[in-house]
Structure formats: structure tokens, C-alpha cells
N, C-alpha and C positions, 0 to 999 in steps of 0.2 A: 624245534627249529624255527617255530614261525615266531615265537617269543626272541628268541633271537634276534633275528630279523628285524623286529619289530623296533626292537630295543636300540638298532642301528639309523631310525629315522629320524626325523626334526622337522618342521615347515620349513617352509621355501622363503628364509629369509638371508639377507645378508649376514646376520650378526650369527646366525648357524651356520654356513659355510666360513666364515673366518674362522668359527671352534674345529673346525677340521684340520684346520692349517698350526703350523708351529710358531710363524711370524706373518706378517701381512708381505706380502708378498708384490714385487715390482710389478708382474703382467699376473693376473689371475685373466687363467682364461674360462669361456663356458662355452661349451661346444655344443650342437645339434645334430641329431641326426636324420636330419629330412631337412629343406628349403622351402619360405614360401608360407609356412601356417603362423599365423599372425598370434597366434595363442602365445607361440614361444618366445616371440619379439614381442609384445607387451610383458611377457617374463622377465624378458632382460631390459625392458625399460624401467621396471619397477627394481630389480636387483641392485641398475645402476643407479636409482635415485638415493638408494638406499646407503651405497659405498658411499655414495659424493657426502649425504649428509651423517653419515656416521661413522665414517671410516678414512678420510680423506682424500678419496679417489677425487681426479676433475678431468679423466681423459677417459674415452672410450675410441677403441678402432675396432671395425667390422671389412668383412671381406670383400669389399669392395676395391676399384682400381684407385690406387694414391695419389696419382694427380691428379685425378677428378675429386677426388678428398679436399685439397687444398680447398675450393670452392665454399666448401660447407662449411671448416673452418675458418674463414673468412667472414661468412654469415655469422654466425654461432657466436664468434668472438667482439665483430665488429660492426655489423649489420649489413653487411656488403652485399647488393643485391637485394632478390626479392627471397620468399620461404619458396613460390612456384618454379625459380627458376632454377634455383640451386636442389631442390627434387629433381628438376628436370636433367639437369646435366653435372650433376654433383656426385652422381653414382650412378657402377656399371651394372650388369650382370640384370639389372632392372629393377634393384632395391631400392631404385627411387618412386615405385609405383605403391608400395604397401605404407596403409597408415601409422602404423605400427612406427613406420621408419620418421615419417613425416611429424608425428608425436613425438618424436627423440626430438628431430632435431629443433621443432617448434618449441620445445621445454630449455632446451639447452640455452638458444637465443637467450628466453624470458627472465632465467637462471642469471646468465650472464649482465643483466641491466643491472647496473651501479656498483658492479663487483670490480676493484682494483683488477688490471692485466695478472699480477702474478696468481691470483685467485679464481680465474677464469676456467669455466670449462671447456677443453679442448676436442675438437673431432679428427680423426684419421682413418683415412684408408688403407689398409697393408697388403690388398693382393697389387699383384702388377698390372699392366695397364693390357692383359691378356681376355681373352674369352675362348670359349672352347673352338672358336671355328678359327683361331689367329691370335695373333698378335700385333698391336699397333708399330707406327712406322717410331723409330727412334727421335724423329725432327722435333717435336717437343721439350724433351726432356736435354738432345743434347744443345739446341739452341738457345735453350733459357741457361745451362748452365755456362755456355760459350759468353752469354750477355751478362751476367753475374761478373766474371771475371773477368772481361773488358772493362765493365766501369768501374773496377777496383785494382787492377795491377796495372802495371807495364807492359803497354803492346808488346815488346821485343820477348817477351815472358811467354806470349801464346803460340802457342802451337801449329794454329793455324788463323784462318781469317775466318769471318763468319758467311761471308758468299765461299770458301771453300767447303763449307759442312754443307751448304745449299745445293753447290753444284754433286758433291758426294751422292746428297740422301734422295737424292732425283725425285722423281713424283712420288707421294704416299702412297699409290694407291698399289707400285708394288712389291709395297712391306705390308699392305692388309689384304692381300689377293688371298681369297678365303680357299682356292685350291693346291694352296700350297703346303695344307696343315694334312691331307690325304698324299698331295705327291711333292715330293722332295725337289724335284726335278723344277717347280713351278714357284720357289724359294729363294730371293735375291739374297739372303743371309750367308753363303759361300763365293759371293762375288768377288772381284777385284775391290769395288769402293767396298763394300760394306767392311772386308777387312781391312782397307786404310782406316774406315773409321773408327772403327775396335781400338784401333792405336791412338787416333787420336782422342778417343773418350777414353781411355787410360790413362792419357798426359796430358787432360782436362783435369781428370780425378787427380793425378801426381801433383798439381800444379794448385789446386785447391787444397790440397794435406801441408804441401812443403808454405802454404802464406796464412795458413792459421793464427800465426803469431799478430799477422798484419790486420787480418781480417775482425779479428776479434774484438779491434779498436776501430774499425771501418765499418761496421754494421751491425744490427741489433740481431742479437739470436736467432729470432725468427729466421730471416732472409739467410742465414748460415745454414739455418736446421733446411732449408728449403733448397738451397745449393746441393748440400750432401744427396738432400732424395734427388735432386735430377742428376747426380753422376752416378748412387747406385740404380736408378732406373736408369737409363741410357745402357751402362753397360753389361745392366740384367738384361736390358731388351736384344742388345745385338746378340751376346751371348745364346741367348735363345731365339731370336733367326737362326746362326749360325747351325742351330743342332735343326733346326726345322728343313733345311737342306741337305743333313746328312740320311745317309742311305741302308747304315748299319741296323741289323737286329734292335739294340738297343737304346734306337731314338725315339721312343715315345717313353720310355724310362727317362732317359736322359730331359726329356722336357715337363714331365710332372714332377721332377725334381725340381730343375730350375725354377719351375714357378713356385713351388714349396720354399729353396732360395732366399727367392728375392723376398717372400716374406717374410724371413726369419730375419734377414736384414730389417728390414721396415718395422717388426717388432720390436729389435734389439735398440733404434731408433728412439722409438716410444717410450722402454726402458728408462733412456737416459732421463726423460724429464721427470718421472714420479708414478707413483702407480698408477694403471691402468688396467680396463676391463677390458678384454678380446673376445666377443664372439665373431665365430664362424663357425662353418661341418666338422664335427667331432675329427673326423680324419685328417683336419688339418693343423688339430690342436696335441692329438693323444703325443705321448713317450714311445709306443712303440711303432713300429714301421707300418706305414700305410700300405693299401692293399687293393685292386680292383682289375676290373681286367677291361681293355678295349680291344677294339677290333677281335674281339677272338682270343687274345693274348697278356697270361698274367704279366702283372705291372707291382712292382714293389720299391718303395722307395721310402727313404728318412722325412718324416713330416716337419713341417715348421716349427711343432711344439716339441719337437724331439729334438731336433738343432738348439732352439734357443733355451730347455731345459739343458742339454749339455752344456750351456756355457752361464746361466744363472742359475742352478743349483735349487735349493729352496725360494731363491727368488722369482720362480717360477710355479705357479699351482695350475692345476689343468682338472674343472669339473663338468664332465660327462652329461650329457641329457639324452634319457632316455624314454621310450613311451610304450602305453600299452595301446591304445588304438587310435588306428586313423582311417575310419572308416568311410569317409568318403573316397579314397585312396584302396580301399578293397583290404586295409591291414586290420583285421577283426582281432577280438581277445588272444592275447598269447597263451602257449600252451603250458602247463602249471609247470614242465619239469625243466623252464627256460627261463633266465634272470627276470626277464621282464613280466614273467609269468607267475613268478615268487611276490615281487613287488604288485604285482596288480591288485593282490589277495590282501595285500592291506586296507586299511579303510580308507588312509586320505586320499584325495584327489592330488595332489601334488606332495611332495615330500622331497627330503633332502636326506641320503643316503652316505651313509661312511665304508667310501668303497675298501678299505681295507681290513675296515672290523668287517663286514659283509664276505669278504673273501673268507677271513680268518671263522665264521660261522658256519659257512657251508664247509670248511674242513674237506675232505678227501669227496663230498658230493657234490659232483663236476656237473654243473646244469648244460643242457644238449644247446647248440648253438640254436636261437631262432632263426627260422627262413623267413626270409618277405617274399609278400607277393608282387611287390611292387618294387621298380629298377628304384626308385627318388626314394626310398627307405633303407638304413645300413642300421640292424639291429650291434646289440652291444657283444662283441666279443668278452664270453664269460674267461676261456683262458687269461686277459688281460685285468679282469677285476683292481687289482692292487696296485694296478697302473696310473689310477687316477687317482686323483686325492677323495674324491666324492661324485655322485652320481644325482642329479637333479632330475627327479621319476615323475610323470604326469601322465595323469592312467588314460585321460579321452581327450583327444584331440579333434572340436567342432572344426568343419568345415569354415575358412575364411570368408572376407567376405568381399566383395566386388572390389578390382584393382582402382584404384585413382585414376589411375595414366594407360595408354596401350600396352602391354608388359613384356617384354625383349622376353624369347624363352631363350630354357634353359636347362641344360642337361649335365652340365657337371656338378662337383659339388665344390 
């Protein structure tokens, strides 16, 4: 068995992970399972250096909020701003604090000196513009889209005026009232405006689709591709107010879906331009249905890499990362009769795994689910093995090291 095993590994390079694949693939994504250890994001700094120069990749998105994304892309592409400022407010969840991140996007910039636009590496963010205590107010996303299509169509053509979205979206502050995500009741999302505005970010979006013809001759790509994110951000965000004030059994279902969603949007996005690398948490990449529980209460829903595998096929790879210890985190050696516990017993330190010869080796011997001891660690689901195209295994994960910046916590994944 362990010959086996063995025989299903490879280093931890790009040009191994492609031998796993059939064709090169639109979104190759690489998942984590923990947040936060820098070990991994210098993996995937290295992974993507490696696409861009030998595979043809020049886009990477991470789980971060996508209209703070724009930011960086900006940077990265053009020089727009500073490297401190676009850390600073270029990403949520507080991926602007780890070096790891700030090395991405400082290489990217350097990368990008004297390379023609269509050659250029691009950055994106694909979660929405959410964190676990809230979601932001919609005025962003639907004002910028509102101001896109004034300066390019026919007043008589809009829907509304831009002091009417104003007077609509009232103060922000109560679309981020952070006790609204505990009580429904404390949620402007089922209001009178908020469902005007639904309608009217719907016949923003209609209004944007039916002048495509127009527009394609009125503006450069970019400013198109950035129209589209703020109409499906806009009307991911009411969408999800909207369920944030509902009261049913199944709104917290109903909201780790939509943010799941609006990511798969934001991927399928991504898509369009040419291949790209996705990392984020394993669970929001896998094929099969995610899985966790809050308040008390299992939660099940279709992950973002399960939507956007349904609709690109092989155009889609999804590879797993998995570990054996994180011991500053209290996750010690796994136990030998558990995936990760197989893998540790090899010799490399990091390895690249072919999660379906792997499957296809253990045969009818079902390895025991590992338990963590720790909430921020989600070990690898052995029933799913075959699920993923390959598994990227890294037996010790050192402790990080001192943040950059103050660092927003963080408890989802």
C-alpha cells in the first residue's frame, strides 16, 4: 500500500499539477484548509510564478472582496497609487496584512513593467463585498453602475436618476448595522426602498445587456468588464440583505449560499479572459456540497467550485491542500489510519498527490475521517477523494510570522 501511495506523489510544481489534468484548464483552482499561514501563500506565490511563465496563466483571484480588488488591479497593471496603500484598502477579510500577499502583488507590479496591456498580469477579487458580521451597503456598486450608463446612453433610457438611488439607499450605516446578521428584525433588506431598489438594479443590469452592441464601440473592455461586476455586485448584495431579514429556518443556508453565488459569478467572470489561478478555503472550491455548522445548526450548501464546475466541465480543476501539522494551532501528527496520516509517512515535505489514483489505491480501505482540534482547521474529507483532481500535501506547517498591518480577525472561511 505504502508503494502505492508513493507512486501517486510528485513535487510541488506547476508542471506536475498540469500532468494531472487532461487540458489546461480556464480556473485551476487551489484550495486551503486553514487561513492565515503564510507557508501556504508563499506556495501559491511560487505555483503562480510558475503558471504565468510556463503555462500561460496572467491572472490570479483570491478570496477577497471584488471591489476592493479593482484597487490592486489598478496597481499591478498601471501603477495606480502606492504598494502601502492598495495593501491597505485593496483587500478584505485582512489579506492585506500578510507578506506573503504583499510579495504577490509587489512581483506582479515589477512583472508587469514593459509588458504590452494584452500581456499583463491581472489581479481579482471574487468574494463579495461581505464579512462574517455583515454585509456592505449596496451605494457603491449600484452608483458606479448607475454613472457608467449615464455617460454612455440616453437619459430617457434610465430607470431612474442618480439623487433617486441616493435618496433609496439612505445612510450606509443601516446596510452594515452588524446586528442585523444575529436578528433579522435589525435588517433594512425587506424594506420598502430596498425592494424599489432590487428593481431598479435589475433594469440597471437589463439596461446594460440590451446596449452591449453600443457599448462595445463606446468603451474599452475594461470599463465593460467593470460595469458587469458592479451590477452582479449590486444585485448579489440586495439579494443578500434581503435574506438577511428573513426569518425562516433556512436563512443562514440561504446566505452562505448566496455568497458562494456571487462567487461563482465573479469566477465565471474571470473565465472569460484566459486562464486563471483561484485560491481560496478548500470549501469554497471542492465539487461537492459544503458543509459546517453555525449557531448550533448544520448548514449545507453548493460551493462556488461546484456551480462553476457545473458549467465549465473540464474547464475547471480543483486541487485540494492538505496538511499534517500545525502545531502552533494545537493540530499535532495525524493519526496513521487517516488521509493525512498516510501521506505524512512519506518522506517529502511537500508533495503533489493524484487524488484519484490515490482513491483508486486505497481500494475498499476507507481511511477514518481526521478530527481537529482546532475550529480554523477543516481536515480532508477521505469519502470525497476522487473529487478533486489532486491534492497539494505539506506535512509541517511553521508558525507565521509578525502581521504588516493591525489584522481585521477572522472567523469564517
Amino acid at each position: 500500500m505504502a508503494t502505492d501511495i508513493k507512486d501517486t506523489a510528485h513535487a510541488v510544481e506547476a508542471a506536475a499539477v498540469m500532468r494531472l489534468l487532461p487540458a489546461r484548464p480556464r480556473l485551476l483552482a487551489l484550495g486551503e484548509p486553514t487561513h492565515g499561514e503564510d507557508t501556504l501563500l508563499d506556495l501559491r506565490n511560487e505555483l503562480f510564478r510558475q503558471l504565468v511563465e510556463q503555462e500561460g496563466y496572467r491572472t490570479i483571484t483570491i478570496e477577497s472582496d471584488c471591489m476592493r480588488g479593482l484597487a490592486v488591479d489598478d496597481y499591478v497593471t498601471s501603477g495606480t497609487g502606492t504598494l502601502d496603500e492598495v495593501m491597505e484598502h485593496g483587500f478584505s477579510h485582512g489579506w492585506g496584512t500578510f507578506a506573503a500577499n504583499r510579495e504577490l502583488v509587489r512581483w506582479m507590479r515589477a512583472s508587469n513593467d514593459g509588458r504590452p496591456a494584452c500581456e499583463q498580469l491581472r489581479f481579482a477579487g471574487f468574494d463579495g463585498p461581505l464579512e462574517i458580521t455583515g454585509a456592505a451597503s449596496p451605494r457603491q456598486a449600484l452608483t458606479a453602475l448607475h454613472g457608467y450608463l449615464a455617460a454612455r446612453v440616453d437619459a430617457d433610457l434610465l430607470p431612474c436618476t442618480g439623487e433617486t438611488l441616493d435618496r433609496l439607499l439612505g445612510a450606509d450605516d443601516r446596510w452594515t448595522n452588524p446586528a442585523a446578521m444575529r436578528d433579522p428584525a435589525q435588517s433594512v433588506g425587506q424594506s420598502a426602498q430596498a425592494s424599489q431598489l432590487r428593481l431598479l438594479a435589475d433594469d440597471l443590469g437589463a439596461l446594460l445587456d440590451a446596449q452591449r452592441p453600443h457599448l462595445i464601440t463606446a468603451a474599452p473592455r475594461d470599463d465593460r468588464d467593470r460595469a458587469r461586476l458592479y451590477g452582479r455586485t449590486a444585485t448579489g448584495l440586495l439579494r443578500y440583505h434581503y435574506w438577511m431579514a428573513d426569518t425562516s429556518p433556512a436563512r443562514m443556508t440561504r446566505l452562505v449560499g448566496l455568497r458562494d453565488q456571487m462567487m461563482a459569478h465573479n469566477l465565471l467572470a474571470v473565465a472569460e479572459r484566459g486562464p486563471a489561478l483561484i485560491h481560496a478555503h478548500n470549501s469554497h472550491l471542492q465539487r461537492e456540497k459544503s458543509t459546517m455548522r453555525m449557531g448550533g445548526m448544520p448548514l449545507q450548501w453548493w460551493s462556488a467550485g461546484a456551480l462553476v464546475s457545473a458549467r465549465l466541465g473540464e474547464g475547471y480543476a480543483f486541487v485540494a491542500t492538505a496538511l499534517g501539522t500545525i502545531r502552533h494551532q494545537g493540530v499535532d501528527t495525524p493519526p496513521p489510519n487517516t488521509v493525512e496520516g498516510l501521506l505524512y509517512a512519506l518522506p517529502e515535505d511537500r508533495c503533489v498527490i493524484d487524488a484519484p489514483r490515490l482513491a483508486t489505491a486505497l481500494g475498499d480501505t476507507r481511511p477514518a475521517p481526521r478530527v481537529s482540534p482546532w475550529f480554523g482547521y477543516s481536515p480532508l474529507d477521505p469519502a470525497h477523494l476522487a473529487d478533486s483532481d489532486g491534492i497539494v500535501f505539506v506535512k509541517d506547517v511553521p508558525q507565521s510570522g509578525p502581521r504588516l498591518f493591525s489584522e481585521t480577525g477572522r472567523a469564517d472561511t
